[in-house]
MIDO-232722 format. One record per residue: x, y, z of N, C-alpha, C in turn; residue in three letters; residue number from 1. Coordinates in steps of 0.05 Angstrom, whole numbers. Example, Ala and Ser with C-alpha at 12.3 -4.5 7.8 and 13.67 -1.06 7.14 Angstrom:
// MIDO-232722
<nuti n_east="264" n_north="-114" n_up="156" ca_east="246" ca_north="-90" ca_up="156" c_east="264" c_north="-66" c_up="156" r="ALA" k="1"/>
<nuti n_east="257" n_north="-45" n_up="142" ca_east="273" ca_north="-21" ca_up="143" c_east="258" c_north="1" c_up="157" r="SER" k="2"/>
END
This chain:
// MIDO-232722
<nuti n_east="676" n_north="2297" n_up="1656" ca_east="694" ca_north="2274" ca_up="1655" c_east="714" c_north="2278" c_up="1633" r="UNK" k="1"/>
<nuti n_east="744" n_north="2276" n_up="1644" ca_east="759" ca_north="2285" ca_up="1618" c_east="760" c_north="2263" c_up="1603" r="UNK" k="2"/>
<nuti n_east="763" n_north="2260" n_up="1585" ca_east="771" ca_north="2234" ca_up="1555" c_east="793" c_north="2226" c_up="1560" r="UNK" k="3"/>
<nuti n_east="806" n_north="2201" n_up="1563" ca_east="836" ca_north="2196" ca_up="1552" c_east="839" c_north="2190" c_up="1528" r="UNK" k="4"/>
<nuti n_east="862" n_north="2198" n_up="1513" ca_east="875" ca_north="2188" ca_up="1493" c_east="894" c_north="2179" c_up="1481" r="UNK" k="5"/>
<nuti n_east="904" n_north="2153" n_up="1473" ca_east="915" ca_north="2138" ca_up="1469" c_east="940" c_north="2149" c_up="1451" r="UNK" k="6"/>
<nuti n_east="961" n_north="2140" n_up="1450" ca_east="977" ca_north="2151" ca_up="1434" c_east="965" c_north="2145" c_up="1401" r="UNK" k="7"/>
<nuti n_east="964" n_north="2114" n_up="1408" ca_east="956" ca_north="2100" ca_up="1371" c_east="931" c_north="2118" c_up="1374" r="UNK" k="8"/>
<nuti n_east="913" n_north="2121" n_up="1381" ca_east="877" ca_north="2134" ca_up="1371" c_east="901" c_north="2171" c_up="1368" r="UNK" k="9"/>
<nuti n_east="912" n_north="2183" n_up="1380" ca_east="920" ca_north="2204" ca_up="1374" c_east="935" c_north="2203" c_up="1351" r="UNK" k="10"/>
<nuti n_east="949" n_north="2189" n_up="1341" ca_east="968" ca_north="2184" ca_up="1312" c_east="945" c_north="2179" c_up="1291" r="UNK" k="11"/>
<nuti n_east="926" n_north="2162" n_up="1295" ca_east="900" ca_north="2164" ca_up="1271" c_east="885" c_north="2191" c_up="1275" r="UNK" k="12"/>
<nuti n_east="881" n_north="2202" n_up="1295" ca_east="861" ca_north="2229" ca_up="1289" c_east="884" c_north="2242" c_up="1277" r="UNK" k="13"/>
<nuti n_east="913" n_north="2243" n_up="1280" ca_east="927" ca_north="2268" ca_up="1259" c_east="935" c_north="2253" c_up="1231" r="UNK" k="14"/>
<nuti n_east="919" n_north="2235" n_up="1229" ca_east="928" ca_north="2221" ca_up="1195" c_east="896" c_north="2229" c_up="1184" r="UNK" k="15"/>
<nuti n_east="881" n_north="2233" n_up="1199" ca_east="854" ca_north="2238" ca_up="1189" c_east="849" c_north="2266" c_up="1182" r="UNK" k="16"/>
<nuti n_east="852" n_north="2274" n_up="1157" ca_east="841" ca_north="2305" ca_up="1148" c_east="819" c_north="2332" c_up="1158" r="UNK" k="17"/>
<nuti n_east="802" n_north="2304" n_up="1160" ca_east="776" ca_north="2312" ca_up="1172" c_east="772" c_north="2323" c_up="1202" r="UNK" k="18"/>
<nuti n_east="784" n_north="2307" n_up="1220" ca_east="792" ca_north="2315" ca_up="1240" c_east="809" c_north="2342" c_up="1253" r="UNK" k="19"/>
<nuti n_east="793" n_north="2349" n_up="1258" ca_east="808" ca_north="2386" ca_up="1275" c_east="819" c_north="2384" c_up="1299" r="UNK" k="20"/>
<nuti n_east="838" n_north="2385" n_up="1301" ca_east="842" ca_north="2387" ca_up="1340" c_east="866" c_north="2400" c_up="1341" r="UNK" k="21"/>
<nuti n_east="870" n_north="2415" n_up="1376" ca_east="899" ca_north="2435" ca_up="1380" c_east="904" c_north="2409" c_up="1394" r="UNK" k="22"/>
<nuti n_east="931" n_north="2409" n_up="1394" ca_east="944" ca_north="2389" ca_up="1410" c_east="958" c_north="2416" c_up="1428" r="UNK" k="23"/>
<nuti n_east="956" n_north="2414" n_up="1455" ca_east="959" ca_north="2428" ca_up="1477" c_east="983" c_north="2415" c_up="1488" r="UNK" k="24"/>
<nuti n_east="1011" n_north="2429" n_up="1487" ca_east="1032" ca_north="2423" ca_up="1507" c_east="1037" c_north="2443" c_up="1531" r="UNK" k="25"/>
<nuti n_east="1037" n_north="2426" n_up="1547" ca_east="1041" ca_north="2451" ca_up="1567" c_east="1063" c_north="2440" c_up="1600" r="UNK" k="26"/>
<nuti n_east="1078" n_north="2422" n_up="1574" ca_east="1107" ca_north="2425" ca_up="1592" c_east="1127" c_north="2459" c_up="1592" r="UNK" k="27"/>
<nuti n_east="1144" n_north="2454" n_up="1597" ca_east="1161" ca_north="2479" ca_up="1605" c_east="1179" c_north="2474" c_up="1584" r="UNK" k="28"/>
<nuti n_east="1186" n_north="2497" n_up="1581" ca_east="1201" ca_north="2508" ca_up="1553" c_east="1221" c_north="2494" c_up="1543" r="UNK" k="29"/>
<nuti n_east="1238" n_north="2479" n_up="1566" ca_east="1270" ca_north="2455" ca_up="1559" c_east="1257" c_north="2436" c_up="1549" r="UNK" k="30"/>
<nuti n_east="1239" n_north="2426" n_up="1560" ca_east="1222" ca_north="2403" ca_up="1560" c_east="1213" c_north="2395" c_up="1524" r="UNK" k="31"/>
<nuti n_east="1195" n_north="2425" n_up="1521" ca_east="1179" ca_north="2424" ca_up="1494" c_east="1201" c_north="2424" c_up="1478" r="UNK" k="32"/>
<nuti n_east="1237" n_north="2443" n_up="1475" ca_east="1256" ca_north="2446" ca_up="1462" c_east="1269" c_north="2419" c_up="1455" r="UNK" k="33"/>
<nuti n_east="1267" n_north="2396" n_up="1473" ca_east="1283" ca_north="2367" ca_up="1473" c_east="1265" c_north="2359" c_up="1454" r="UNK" k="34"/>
<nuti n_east="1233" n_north="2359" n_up="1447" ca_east="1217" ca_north="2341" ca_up="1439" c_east="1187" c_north="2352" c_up="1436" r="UNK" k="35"/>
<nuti n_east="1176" n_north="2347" n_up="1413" ca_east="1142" ca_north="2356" ca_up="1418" c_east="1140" c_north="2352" c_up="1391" r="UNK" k="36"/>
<nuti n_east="1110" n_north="2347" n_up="1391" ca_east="1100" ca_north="2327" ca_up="1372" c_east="1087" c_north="2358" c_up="1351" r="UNK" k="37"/>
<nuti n_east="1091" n_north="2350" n_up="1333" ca_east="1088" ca_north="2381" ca_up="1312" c_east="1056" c_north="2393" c_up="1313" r="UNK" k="38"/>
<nuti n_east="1061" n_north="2419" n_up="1302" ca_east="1046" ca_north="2433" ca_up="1301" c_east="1024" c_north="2434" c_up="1336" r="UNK" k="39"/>
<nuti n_east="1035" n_north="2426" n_up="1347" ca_east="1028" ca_north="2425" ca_up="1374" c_east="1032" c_north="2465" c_up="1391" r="UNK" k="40"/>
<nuti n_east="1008" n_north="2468" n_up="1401" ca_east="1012" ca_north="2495" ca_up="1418" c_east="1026" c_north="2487" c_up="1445" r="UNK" k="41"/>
<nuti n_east="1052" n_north="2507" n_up="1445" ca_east="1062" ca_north="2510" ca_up="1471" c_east="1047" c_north="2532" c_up="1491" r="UNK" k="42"/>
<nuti n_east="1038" n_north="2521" n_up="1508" ca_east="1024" ca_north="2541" ca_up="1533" c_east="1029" c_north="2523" c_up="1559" r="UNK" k="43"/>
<nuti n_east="1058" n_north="2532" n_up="1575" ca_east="1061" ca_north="2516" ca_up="1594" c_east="1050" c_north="2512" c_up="1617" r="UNK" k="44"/>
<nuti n_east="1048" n_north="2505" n_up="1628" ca_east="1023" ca_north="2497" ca_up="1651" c_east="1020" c_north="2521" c_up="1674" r="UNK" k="45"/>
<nuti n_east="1041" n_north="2534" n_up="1681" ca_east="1033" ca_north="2560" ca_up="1698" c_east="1034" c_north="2585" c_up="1685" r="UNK" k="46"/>
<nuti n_east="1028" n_north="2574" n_up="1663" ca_east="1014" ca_north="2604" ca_up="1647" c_east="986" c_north="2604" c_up="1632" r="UNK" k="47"/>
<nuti n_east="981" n_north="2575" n_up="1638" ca_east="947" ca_north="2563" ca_up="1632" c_east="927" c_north="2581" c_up="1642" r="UNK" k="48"/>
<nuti n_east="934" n_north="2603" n_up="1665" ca_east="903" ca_north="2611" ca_up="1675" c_east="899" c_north="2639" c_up="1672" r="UNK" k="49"/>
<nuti n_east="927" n_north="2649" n_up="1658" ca_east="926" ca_north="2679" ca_up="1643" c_east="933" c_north="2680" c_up="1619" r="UNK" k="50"/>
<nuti n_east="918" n_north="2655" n_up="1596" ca_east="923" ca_north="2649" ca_up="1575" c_east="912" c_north="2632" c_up="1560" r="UNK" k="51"/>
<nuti n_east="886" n_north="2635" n_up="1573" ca_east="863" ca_north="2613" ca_up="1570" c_east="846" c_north="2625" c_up="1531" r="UNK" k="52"/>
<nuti n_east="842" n_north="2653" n_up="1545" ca_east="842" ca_north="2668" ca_up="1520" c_east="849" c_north="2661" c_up="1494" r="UNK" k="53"/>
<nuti n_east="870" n_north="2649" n_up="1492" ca_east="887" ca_north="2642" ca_up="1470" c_east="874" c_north="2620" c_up="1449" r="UNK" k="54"/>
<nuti n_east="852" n_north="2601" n_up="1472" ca_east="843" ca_north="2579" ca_up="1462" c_east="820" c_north="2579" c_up="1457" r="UNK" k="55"/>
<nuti n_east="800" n_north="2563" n_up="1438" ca_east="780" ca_north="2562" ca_up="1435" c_east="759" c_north="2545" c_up="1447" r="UNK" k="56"/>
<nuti n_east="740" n_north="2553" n_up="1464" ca_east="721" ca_north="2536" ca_up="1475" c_east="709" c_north="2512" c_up="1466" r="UNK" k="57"/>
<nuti n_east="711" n_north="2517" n_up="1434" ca_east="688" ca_north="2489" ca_up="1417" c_east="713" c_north="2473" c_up="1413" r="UNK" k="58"/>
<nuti n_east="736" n_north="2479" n_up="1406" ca_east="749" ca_north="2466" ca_up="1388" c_east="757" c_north="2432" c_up="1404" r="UNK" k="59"/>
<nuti n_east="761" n_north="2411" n_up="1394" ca_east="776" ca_north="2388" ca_up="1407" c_east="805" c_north="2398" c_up="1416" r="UNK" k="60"/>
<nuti n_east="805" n_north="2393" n_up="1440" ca_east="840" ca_north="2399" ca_up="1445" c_east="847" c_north="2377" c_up="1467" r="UNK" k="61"/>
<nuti n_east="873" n_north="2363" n_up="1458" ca_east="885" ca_north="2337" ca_up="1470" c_east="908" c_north="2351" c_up="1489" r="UNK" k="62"/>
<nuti n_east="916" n_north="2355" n_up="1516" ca_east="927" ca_north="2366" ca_up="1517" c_east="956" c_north="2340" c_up="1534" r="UNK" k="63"/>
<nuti n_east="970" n_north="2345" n_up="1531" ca_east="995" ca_north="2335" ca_up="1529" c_east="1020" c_north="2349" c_up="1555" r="UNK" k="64"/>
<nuti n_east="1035" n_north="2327" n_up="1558" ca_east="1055" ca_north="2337" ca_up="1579" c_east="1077" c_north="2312" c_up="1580" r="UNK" k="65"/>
<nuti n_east="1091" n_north="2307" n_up="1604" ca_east="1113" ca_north="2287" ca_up="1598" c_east="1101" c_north="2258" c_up="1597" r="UNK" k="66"/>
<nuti n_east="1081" n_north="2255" n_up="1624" ca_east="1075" ca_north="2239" ca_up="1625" c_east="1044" c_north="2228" c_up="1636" r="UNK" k="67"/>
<nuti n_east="1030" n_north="2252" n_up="1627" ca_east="993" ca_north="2252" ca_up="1621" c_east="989" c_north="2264" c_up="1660" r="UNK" k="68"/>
<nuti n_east="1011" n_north="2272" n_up="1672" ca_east="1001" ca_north="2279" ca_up="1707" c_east="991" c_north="2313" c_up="1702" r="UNK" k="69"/>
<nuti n_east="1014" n_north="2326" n_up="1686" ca_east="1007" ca_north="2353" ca_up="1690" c_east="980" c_north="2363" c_up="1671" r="UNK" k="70"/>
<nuti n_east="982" n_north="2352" n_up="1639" ca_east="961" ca_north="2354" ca_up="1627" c_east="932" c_north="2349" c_up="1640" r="UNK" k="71"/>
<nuti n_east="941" n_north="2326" n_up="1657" ca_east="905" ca_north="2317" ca_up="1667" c_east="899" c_north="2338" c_up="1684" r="UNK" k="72"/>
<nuti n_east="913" n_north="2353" n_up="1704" ca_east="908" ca_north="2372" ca_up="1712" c_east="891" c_north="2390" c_up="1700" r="UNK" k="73"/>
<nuti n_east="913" n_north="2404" n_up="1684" ca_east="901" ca_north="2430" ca_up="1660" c_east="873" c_north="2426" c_up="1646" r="UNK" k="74"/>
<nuti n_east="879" n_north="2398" n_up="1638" ca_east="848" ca_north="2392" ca_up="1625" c_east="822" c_north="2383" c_up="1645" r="UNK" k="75"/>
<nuti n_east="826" n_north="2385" n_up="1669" ca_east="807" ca_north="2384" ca_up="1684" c_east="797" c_north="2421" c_up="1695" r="UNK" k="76"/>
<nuti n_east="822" n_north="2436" n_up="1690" ca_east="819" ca_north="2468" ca_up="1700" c_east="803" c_north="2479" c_up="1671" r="UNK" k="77"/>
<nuti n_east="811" n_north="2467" n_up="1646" ca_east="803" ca_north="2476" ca_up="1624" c_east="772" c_north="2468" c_up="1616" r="UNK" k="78"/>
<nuti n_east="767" n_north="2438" n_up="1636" ca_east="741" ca_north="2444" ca_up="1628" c_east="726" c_north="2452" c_up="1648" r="UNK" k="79"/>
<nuti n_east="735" n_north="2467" n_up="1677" ca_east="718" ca_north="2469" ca_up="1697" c_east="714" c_north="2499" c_up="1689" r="UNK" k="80"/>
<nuti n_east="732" n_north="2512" n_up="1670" ca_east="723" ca_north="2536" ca_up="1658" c_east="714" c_north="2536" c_up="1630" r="UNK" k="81"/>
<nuti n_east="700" n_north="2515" n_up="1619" ca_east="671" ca_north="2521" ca_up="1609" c_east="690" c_north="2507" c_up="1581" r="UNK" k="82"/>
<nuti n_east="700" n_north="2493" n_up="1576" ca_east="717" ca_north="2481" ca_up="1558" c_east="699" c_north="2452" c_up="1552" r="UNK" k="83"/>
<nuti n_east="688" n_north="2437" n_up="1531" ca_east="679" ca_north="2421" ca_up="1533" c_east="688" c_north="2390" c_up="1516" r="UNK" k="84"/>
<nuti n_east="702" n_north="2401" n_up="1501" ca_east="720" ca_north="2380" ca_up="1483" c_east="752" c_north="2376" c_up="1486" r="UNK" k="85"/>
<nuti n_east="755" n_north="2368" n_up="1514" ca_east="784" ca_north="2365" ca_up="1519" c_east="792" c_north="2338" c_up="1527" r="UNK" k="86"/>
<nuti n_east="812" n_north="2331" n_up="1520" ca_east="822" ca_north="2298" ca_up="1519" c_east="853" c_north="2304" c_up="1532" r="UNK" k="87"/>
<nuti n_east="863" n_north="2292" n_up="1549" ca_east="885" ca_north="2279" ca_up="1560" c_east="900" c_north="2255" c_up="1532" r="UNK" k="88"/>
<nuti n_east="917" n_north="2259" n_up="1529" ca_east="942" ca_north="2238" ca_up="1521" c_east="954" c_north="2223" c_up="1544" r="UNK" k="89"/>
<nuti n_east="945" n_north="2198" n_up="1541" ca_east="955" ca_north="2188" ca_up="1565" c_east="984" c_north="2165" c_up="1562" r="UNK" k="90"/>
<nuti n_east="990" n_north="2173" n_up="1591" ca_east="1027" ca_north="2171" ca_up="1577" c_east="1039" c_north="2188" c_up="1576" r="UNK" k="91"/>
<nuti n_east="1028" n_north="2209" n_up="1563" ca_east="1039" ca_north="2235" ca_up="1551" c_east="1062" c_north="2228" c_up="1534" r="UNK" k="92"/>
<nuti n_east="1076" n_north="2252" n_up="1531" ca_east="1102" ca_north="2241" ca_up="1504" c_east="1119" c_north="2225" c_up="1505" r="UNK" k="93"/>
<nuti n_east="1119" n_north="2218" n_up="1536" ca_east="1132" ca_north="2191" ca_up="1537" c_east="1127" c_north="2170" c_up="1517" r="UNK" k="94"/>
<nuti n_east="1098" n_north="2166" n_up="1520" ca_east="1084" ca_north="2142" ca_up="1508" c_east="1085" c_north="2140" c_up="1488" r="UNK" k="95"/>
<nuti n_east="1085" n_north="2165" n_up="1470" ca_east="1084" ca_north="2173" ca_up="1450" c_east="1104" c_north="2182" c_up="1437" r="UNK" k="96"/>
<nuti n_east="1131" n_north="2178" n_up="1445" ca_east="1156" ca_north="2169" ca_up="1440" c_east="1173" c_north="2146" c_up="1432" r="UNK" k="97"/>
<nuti n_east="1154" n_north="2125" n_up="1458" ca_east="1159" ca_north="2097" ca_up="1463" c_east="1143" c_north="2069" c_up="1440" r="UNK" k="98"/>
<nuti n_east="1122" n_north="2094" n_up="1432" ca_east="1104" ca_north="2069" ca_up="1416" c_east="1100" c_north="2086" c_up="1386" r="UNK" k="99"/>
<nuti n_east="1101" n_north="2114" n_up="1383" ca_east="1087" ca_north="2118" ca_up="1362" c_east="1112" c_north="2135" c_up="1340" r="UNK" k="100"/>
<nuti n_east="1135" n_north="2145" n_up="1357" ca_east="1161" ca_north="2162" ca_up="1346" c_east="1179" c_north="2155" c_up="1359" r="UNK" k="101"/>
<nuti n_east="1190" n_north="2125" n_up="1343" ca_east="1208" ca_north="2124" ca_up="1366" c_east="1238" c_north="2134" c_up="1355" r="UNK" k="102"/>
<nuti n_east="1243" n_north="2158" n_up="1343" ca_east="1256" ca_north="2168" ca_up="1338" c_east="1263" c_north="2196" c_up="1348" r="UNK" k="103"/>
<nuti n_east="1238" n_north="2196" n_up="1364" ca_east="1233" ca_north="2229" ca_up="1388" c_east="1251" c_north="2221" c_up="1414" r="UNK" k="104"/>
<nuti n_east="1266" n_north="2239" n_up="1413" ca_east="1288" ca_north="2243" ca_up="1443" c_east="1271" c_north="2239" c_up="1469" r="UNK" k="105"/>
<nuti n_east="1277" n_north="2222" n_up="1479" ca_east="1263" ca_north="2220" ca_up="1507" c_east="1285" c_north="2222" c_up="1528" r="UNK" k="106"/>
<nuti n_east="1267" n_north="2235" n_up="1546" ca_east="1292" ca_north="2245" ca_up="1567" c_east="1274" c_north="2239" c_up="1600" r="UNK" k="107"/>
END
């Protein structure tokens, strides 16, 4: 079952030190260039399944997109290949534009 996550619960896990997580974007390249929330990995969604490699199996990873459709995808492929700490942003950067930066370019 994937996790959702909230924009506000995602703005407190990156104010929290203690907390480890990749934030996973995996819109397309114009997309991530208009807007993306920092230190965030770009791996866009049709290059998710020859590039899986890249990521770590234990780690928490929230993964992110415009508007939580394509992410939920990925994070359901990411954990049907053996991934077990993966969370959806739901909304996606929309939401997270609209409530938490609202100084991030929305398009």
């Amino acid at each position: 079952m994937i996790k959702s996550i909230s924009p506000q619960e995602l703005h407190e896990q990156l104010n929290n030190p203690e907390k480890k997580q990749l934030l996973l974007d995996v819109r397309e390249p114009e997309e991530y260039e208009i807007c993306h929330i920092e230190n965030s990995v770009h791996i866009p969604m049709s290059e998710i399944t020859r590039r899986t490699g890249e990521l770590d199996q234990e780690q928490d990873i929230i993964v992110i997109c415009h508007h939580g459709m394509r992410s939920m995808q990925v994070a359901m492929f990411l954990e049907g290949n053996g991934f077990s700490n993966i969370s959806n942003l739901s909304g996606g950067i929309e939401a997270w534009a609209s409530t938490i930066d609202l100084s991030m370019p929305r398009y």
